[in-house]
C-alpha positions in Angstrom: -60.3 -6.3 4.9 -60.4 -3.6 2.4 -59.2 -1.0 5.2 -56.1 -3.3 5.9 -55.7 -3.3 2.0 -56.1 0.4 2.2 -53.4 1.3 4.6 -51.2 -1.1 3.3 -51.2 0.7 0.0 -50.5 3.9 1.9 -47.9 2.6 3.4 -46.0 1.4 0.5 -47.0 4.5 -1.3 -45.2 7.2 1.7 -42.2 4.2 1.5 -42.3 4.8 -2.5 -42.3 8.1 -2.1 -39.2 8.4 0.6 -37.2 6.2 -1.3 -37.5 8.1 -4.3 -36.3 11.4 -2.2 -33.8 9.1 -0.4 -32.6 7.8 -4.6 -32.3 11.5 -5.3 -30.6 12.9 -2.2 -28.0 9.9 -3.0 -28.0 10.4 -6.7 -27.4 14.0 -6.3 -24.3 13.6 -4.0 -23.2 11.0 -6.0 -23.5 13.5 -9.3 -22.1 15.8 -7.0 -18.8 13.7 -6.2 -18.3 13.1 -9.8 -18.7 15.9 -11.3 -15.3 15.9 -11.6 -14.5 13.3 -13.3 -17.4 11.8 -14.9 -16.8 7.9 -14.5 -19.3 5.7 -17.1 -19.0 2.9 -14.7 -17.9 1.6 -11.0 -16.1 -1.6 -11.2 -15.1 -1.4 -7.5 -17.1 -4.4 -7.0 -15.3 -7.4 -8.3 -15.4 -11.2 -8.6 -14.2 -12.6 -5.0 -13.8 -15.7 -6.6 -11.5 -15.0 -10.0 -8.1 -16.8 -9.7 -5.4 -15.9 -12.0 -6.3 -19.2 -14.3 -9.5 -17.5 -14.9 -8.3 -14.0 -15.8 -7.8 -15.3 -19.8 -4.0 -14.1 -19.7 -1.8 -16.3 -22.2 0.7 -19.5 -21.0 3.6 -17.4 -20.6 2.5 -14.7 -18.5 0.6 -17.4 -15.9 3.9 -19.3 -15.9 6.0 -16.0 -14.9 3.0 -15.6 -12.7 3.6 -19.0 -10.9 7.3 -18.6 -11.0 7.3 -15.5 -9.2 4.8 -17.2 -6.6 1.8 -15.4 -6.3 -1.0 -17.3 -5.7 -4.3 -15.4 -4.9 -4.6 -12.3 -6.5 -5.3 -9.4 -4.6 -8.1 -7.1 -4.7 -7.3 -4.8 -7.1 -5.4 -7.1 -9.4 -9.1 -8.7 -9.1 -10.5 -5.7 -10.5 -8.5 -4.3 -12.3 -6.8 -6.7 -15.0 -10.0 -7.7 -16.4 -10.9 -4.0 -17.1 -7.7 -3.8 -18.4 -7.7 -6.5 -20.6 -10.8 -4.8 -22.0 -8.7 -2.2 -23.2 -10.8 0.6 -21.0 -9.5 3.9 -19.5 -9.5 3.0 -15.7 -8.8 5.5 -12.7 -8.0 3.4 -9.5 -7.7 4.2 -5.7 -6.2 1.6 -3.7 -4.1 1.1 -0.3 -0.4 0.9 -0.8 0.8 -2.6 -0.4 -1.9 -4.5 -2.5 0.2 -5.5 -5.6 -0.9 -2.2 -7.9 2.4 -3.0 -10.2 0.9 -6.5 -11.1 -2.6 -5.1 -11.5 -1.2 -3.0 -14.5 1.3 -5.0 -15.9 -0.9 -8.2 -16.4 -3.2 -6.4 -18.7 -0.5 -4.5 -20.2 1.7 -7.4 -20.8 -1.4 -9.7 -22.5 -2.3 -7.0 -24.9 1.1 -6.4 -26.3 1.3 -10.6 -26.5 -2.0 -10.7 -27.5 -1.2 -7.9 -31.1 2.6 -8.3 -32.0 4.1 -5.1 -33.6 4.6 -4.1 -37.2 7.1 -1.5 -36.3 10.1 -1.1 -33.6 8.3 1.1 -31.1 7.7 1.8 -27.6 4.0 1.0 -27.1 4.0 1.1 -23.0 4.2 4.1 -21.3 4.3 3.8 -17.1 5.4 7.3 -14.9 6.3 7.2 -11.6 7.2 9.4 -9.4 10.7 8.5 -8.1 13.7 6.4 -9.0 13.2 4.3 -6.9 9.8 3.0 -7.6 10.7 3.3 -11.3 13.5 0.2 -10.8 11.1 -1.2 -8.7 8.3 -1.9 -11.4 11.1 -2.2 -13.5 11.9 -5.6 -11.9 8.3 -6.7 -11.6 7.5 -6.2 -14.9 10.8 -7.7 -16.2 9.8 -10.6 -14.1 6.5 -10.8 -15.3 7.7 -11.1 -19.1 10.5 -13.5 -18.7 9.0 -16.0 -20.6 7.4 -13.5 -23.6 9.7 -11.8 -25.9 8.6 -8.4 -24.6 11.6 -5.9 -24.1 11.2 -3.5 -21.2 13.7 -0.2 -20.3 14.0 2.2 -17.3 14.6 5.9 -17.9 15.4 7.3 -14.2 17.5 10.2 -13.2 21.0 9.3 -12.0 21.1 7.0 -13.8 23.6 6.3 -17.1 22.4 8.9 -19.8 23.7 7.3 -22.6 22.7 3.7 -22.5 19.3 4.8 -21.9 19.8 7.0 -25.2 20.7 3.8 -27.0 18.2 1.2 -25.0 15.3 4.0 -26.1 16.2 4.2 -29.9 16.1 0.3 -30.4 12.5 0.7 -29.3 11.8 -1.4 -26.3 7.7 -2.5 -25.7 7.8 -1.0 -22.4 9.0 2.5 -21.6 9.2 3.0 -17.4 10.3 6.3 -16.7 10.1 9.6 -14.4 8.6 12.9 -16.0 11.6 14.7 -15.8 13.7 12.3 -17.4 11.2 11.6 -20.1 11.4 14.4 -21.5 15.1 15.4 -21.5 14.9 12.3 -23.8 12.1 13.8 -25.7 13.8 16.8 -26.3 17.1 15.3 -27.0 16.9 11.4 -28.2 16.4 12.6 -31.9 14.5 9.3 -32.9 12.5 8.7 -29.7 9.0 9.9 -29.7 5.5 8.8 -28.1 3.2 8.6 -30.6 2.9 5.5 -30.9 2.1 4.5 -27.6 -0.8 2.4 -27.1 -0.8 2.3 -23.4 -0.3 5.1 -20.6 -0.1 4.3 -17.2 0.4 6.9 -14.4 1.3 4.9 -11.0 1.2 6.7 -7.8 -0.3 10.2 -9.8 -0.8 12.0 -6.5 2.7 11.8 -5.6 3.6 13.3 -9.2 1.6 15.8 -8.7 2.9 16.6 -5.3 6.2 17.0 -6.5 5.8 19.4 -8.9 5.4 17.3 -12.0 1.9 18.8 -13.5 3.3 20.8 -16.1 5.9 17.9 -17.1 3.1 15.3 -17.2 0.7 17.8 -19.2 3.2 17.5 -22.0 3.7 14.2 -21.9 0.1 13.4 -21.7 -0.4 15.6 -25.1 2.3 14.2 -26.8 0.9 10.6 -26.6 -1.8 9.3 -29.5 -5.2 9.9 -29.0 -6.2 6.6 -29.3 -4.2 5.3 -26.5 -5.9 3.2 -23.4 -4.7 4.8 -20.2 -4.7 3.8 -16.3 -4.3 5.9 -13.6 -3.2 4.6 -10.0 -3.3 6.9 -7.4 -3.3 6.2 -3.2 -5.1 8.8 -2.7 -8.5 11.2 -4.7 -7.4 14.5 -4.0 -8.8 17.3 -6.5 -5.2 17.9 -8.7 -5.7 14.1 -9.3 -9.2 14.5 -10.9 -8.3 17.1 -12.5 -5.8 14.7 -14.3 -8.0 12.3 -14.5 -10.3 14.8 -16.7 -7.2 15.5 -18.9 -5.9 12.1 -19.5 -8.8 9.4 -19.6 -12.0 8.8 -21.8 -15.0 7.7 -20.1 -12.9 5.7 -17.6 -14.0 2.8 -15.1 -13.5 3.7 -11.4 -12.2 1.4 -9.3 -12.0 2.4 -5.3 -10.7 -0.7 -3.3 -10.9 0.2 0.4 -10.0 3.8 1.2 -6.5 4.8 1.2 -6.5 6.1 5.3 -7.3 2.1 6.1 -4.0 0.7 7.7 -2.5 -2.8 6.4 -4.8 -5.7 8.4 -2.1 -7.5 9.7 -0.6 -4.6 11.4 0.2 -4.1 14.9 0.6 -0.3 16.0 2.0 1.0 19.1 3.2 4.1 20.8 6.1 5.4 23.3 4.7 8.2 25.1 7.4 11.1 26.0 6.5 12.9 28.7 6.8 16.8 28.5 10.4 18.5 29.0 11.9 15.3 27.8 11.9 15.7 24.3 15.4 14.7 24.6 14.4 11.1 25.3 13.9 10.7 22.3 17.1 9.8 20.8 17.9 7.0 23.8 14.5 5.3 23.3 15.1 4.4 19.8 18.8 3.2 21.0 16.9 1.3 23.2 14.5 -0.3 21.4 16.5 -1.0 18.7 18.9 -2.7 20.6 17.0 -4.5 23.1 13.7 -5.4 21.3 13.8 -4.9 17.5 17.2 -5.6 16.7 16.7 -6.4 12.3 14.6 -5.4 9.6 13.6 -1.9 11.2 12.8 1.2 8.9 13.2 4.4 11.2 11.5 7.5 9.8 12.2 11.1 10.7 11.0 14.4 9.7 14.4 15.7 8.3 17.8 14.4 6.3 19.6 16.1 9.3 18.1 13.9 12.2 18.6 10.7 9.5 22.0 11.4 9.5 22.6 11.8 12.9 20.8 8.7 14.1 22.8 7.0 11.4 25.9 8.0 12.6 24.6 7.7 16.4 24.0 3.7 16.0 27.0 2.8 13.9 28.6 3.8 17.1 26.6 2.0 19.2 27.3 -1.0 17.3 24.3 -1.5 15.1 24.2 -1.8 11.6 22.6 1.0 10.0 22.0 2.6 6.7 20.5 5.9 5.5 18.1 6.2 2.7 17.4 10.2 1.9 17.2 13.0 -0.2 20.5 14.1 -0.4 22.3 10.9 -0.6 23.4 9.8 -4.5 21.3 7.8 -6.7 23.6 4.9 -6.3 24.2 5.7 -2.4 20.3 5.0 -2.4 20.4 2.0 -4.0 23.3 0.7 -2.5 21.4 0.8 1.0 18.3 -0.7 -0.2 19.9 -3.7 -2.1 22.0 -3.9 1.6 18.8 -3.2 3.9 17.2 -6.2 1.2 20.5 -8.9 1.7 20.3 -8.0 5.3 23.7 -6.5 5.4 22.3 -3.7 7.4 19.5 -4.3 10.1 18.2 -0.7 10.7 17.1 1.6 7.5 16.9 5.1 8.6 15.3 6.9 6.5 13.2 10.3 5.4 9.4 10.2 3.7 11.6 9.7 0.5 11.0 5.9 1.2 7.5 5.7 2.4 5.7 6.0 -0.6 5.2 3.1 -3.1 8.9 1.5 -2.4 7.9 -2.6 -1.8 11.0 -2.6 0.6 11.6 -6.1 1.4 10.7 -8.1 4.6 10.4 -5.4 7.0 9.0 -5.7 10.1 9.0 -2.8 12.2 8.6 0.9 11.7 9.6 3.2 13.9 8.6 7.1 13.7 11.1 9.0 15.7 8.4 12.0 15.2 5.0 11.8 14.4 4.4 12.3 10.7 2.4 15.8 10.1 -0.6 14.3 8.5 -2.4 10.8 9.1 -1.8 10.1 5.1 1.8 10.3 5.8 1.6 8.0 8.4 -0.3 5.5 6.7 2.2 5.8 4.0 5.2 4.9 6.5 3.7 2.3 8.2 2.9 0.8 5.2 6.0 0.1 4.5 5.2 -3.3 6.6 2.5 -5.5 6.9 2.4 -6.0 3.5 0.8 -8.1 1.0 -0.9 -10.0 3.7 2.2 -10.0 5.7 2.2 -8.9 10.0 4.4 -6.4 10.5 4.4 -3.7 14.2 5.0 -0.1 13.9 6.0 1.7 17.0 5.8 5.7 17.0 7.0 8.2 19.8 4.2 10.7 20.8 4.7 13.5 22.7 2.3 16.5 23.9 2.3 18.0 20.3 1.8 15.1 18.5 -1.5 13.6 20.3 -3.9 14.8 18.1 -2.4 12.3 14.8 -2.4 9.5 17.3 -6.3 10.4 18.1 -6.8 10.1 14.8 -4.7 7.0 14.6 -6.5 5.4 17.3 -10.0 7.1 15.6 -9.3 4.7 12.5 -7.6 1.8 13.7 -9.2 -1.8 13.1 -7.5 -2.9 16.5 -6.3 -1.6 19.7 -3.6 0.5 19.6 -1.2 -0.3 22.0 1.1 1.7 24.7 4.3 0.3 25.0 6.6 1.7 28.0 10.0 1.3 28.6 11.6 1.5 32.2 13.3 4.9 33.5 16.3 3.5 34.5 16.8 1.7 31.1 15.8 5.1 29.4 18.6 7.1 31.3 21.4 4.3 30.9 21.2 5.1 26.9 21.0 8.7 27.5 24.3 8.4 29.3 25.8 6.6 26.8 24.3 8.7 23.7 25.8 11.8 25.9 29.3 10.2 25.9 29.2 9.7 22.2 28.5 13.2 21.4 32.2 14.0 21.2 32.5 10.9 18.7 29.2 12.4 16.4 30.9 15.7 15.9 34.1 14.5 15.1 32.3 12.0 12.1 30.6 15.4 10.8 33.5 17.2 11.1 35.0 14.6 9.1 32.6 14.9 6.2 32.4 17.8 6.1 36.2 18.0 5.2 35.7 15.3 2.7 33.2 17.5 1.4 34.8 20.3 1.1 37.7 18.9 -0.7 35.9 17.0 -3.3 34.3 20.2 -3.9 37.1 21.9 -4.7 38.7 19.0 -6.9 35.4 18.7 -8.9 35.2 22.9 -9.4 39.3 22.3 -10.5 37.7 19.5 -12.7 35.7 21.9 -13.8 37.4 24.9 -14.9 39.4 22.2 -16.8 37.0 20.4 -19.0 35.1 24.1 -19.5 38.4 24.8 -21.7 37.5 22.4 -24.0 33.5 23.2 -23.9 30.7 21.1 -25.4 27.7 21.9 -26.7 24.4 22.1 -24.0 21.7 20.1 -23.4 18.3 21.4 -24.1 16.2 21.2 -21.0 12.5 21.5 -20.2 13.4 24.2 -17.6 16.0 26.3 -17.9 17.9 26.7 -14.3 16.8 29.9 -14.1 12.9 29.3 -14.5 13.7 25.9 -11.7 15.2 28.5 -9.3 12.2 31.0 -10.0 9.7 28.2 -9.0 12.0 26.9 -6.1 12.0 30.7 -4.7 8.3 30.8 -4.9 7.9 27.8 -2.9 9.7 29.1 -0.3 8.3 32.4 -0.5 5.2 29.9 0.1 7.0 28.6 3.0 8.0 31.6 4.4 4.2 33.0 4.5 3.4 29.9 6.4 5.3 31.0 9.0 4.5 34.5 9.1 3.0 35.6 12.4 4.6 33.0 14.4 7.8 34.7 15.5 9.0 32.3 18.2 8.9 29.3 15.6 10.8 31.1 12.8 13.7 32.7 16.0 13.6 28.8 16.9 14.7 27.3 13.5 17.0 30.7 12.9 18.9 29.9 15.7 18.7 26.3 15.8 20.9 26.5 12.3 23.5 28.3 14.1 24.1 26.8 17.0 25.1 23.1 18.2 21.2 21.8 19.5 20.8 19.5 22.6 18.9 16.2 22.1 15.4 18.3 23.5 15.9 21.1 21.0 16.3 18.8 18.3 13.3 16.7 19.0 11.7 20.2 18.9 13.4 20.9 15.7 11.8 17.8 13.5 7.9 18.1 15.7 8.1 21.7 14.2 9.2 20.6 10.1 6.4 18.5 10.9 4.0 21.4 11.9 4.8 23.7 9.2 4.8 20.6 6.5 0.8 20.1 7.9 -0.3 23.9 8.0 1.3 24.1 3.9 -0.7 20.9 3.3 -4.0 22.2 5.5 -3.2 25.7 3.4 -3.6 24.0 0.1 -6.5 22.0 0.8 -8.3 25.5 2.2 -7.2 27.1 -1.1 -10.9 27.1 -3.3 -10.9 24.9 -5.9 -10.5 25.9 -9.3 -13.0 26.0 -11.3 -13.2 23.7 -14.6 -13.1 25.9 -17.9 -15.2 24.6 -20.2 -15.8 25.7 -23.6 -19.2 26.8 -24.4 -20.9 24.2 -27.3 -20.6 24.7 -30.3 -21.4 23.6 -33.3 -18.0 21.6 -34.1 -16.9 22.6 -37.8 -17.1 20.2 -40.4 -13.4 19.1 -41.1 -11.2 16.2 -42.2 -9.2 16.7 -38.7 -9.0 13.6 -36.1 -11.8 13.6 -33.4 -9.4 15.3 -30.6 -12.3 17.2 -28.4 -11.6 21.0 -27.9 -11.9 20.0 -24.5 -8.7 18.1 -24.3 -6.8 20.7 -26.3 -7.8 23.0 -24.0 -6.6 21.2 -20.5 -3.7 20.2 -21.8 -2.7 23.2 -23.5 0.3 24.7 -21.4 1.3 27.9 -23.6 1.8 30.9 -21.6 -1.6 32.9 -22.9 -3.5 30.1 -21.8 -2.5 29.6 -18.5 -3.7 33.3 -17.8 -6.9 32.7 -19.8 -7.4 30.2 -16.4 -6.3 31.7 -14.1 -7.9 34.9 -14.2 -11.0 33.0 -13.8 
């Protein structure tokens, strides 16, 4: 007996023992990982069972709530509006799709409810990234406060400049803006400041970051009080966004709700293979599918505004109706398509990775990648724009030799089998026929515009020189244009060196601007913006990580000041001598 007793002690001692190692090898990576940003707690585990009765928001928000028919809430509105109604910093990574604009909002909404203002000031500050999702969490949160007397206002580009001037100085509860924007007001709205905003929320952070808004959203950050609460939503953790998160948030709650490279559950994905040497299939096989199998409530992506054009052009002619959402369309041309693509005016949305971030486009049920995206993120993104919110939804991608490794690694992640879908020869062949007799038409449409173009070029420099008679006094912006074309030319200095080395690509794209492509060369065209989009995005990720200046402690001096850390003043700081003080490190 006292041998068995004996051993059994041993044996709990060596488990003891390994779990202690096992606690510290785990506690270790898990210091490791958040060294970063140093979280004070994990609410990423939530309360499967809260409803939004139980979520203690006030009458008139759970009527707006009812009235806009949600019934469940999702996962991350689970975990997040109780955090938020606690008034904590919170840093949350969720898929897109899962109702992130509600998750904010709630919270936001109840506290401004919950303590009426003394004064007529902006107390809510949301940035997003584009226009677009701007009016979009516009809408929500207007919906979302119909029944309170809370006052909301959207501060976009391209749109009205001086409405928004007078909608900002009556002091609206919510601001919802974009960076730039913001702070062409800032500097120019003389009564519109942010200091007395209570709550900042930055949606969709990576994609700010991505498009060169860090410097913008520094400022912004600084200029907003101390004491504020703010949330940051971003799809994906990548090291800019914790370094924002160190900037911007005090001991913040992290919330992870599944990983961002998880597709939407209810979605089924497919793939057309193209066979080598016919790259130029690739144009007929979207005719085809589009008109034989998913005739309505498509989203096509390509790689470039060009190709989006085209195919535009290609299926008005075919008889289909098609819109284009891009780049380089107007502010109202983009919102013209999507309020069309949404009233089901148009059936086929072609569109550019513009639209696959964030937008809640409605009811669509089948994406189609004319190219593979370059990275799997940026599929994820563009597929998400179905399936959602517990919606099914298909996406259907062409894959040829170039593109297999994305699709191993779609296949590598996918929940359920990933599908090949084949279409006959014959059918193939008819539509390239028929896309081949249309050329003529194609070229005469561009020719067209490009008329069009020209002269309302020429009329609008006329305009010009006219009105410059009578000048006006400039606008003070946050960049001069000079200082915007400095950065622009060292981004495609950037892009230049990623090309370096690989002559035949760079004689391809040189020549492929000067001459008129066939179908194959331009399939080769977008698989290559795709290539040289993925080696800049591999490049940056292989660039070593900066390191975190810290200031050495000190004994703080005794003074009346606020309690602002050095620690913020130094990572927000943006002057000129500090930047090198960094980056010589």
């Amino acid at each position: 007996g006292g041998r068995g007793g004996r051993k059994r002690r041993e044996e709990e001692e060596v488990r003891r023992r390994e779990e202690e190692e096992g606690g510290r090898g785990g506690r270790k990576r898990r210091e490791e990982e958040e060294a970063a940003v140093s979280f004070s707690e994990d609410a990423s585990q939530f309360d499967d069972q809260l409803t939004f009765d139980q979520m203690n928001l006030s009458r008139p928000i759970l009527k707006a709530v009812s009235a806009l028919g949600f019934q469940q809430p999702t996962p991350i509105q689970k975990a997040c509006v109780p955090v938020g109604l606690l008034g904590r910093d919170l840093c949350a990574c969720a898929a897109t799709g899962t109702g992130k604009t509600a998750a904010f909002m709630l919270p936001v909404l109840e506290r401004l409810i919950y303590k009426p203002r003394a004064l007529q000031v902006t107390r809510v500050l949301v940035l997003v990234p584009t226009r677009e999702l701007g009016i979009q969490v516009h809408s929500v949160a207007r919906q979302l406060a119909q029944f309170t007397s809370v006052t909301t206002c959207l501060a976009v580009g391209g749109l009205d400049l001086k409405s928004q001037e007078a909608a900002l100085r009556a002091g609206p509860d919510v601001l919802i803006a974009t960076p730039g924007r913001l702070i062409d007001h800032l500097h120019n709205t003389p009564s519109f400041q942010l200091a007395h905003i209570e709550i900042l929320i930055l949606d969709e952070a990576d994609r700010m970051l991505d498009e060169y808004f860090e410097e913008q959203m520094k400022e912004i950050i600084r200029l907003c009080s101390y004491s504020r609460q703010t949330m940051l939503f971003s799809a994906t953790m990548t090291e800019e966004v914790k370094d924002l998160a160190a900037v911007s948030l005090k001991k913040p709650v992290r919330i992870f709700v599944n990983s961002n490279t998880d597709v939407a559950p209810f979605l089924r994905q497919e793939f057309v293979r193209i066979r080598p040497h016919r790259e130029g299939d690739r144009e007929a096989v979207v005719a085809a599918l589009l008109t034989r199998t998913f005739q309505d409530h498509v989203m096509l992506f390509t790689q470039t505004r060009k190709q989006a054009h085209r195919l535009h052009i290609l299926l008005g002619l075919l008889g289909l109706k098609a819109g284009e959402l891009h780049g380089e369309l107007s502010q109202s041309q983009r919102l013209d398509n999507l309020r069309r693509f949404k009233d089901e005016q148009i059936d086929v949305l072609v569109a550019t990775d513009v639209a696959a971030r964030g937008l809640d486009i409605h009811g669509v049920k089948t994406v189609i990648n004319f190219t593979m995206p370059s990275t799997l993120k940026h599929y994820v993104h563009r597929v998400g724009r179905t399936a959602r919110a517990g919606r099914s939804g298909r996406s259907v991608s062409l894959v040829g030799e170039a593109e297999r490794k994305t699709l191993k690694d779609v296949v590598k992640t996918a929940r359920t089998a990933v599908k090949a879908r084949v279409l006959p020869p014959d059918v193939v062949l008819k539509f390239r026929d028929l896309i081949s007799k249309l050329e003529k038409d194609v070229e005469a449409v561009l020719k067209m515009e490009k008329e069009e173009r020209e002269l309302a070029a020429s009329e609008a420099k006329k305009r010009l020189q006219d009105s410059s008679s009578s000048s006006q006094s400039q606008r003070a912006w946050f960049q001069t244009q000079q200082e915007r074309k400095q950065s622009l030319s060292k981004a495609l200095q950037e892009f230049d060196l990623a090309l370096r080395g690989k002559k035949k690509r760079e004689k391809f794209v040189k020549d492929g601007r000067k001459k008129e492509l066939t179908s194959e060369e331009r399939a080769q065209f977008e698989i290559l913006k795709a290539q040289m989009f993925a080696e800049r995005a591999a490049k940056r990720e292989r660039r070593p990580k900066r390191a975190r200046a810290m200031m050495e402690e000190d004994t703080p001096a005794k003074g009346k000041g606020g309690k602002k850390s050095v620690f913020d003043k130094e990572l927000t700081n943006t002057s000129k001598k500090s930047l090198k003080l960094y980056r010589s490190g």
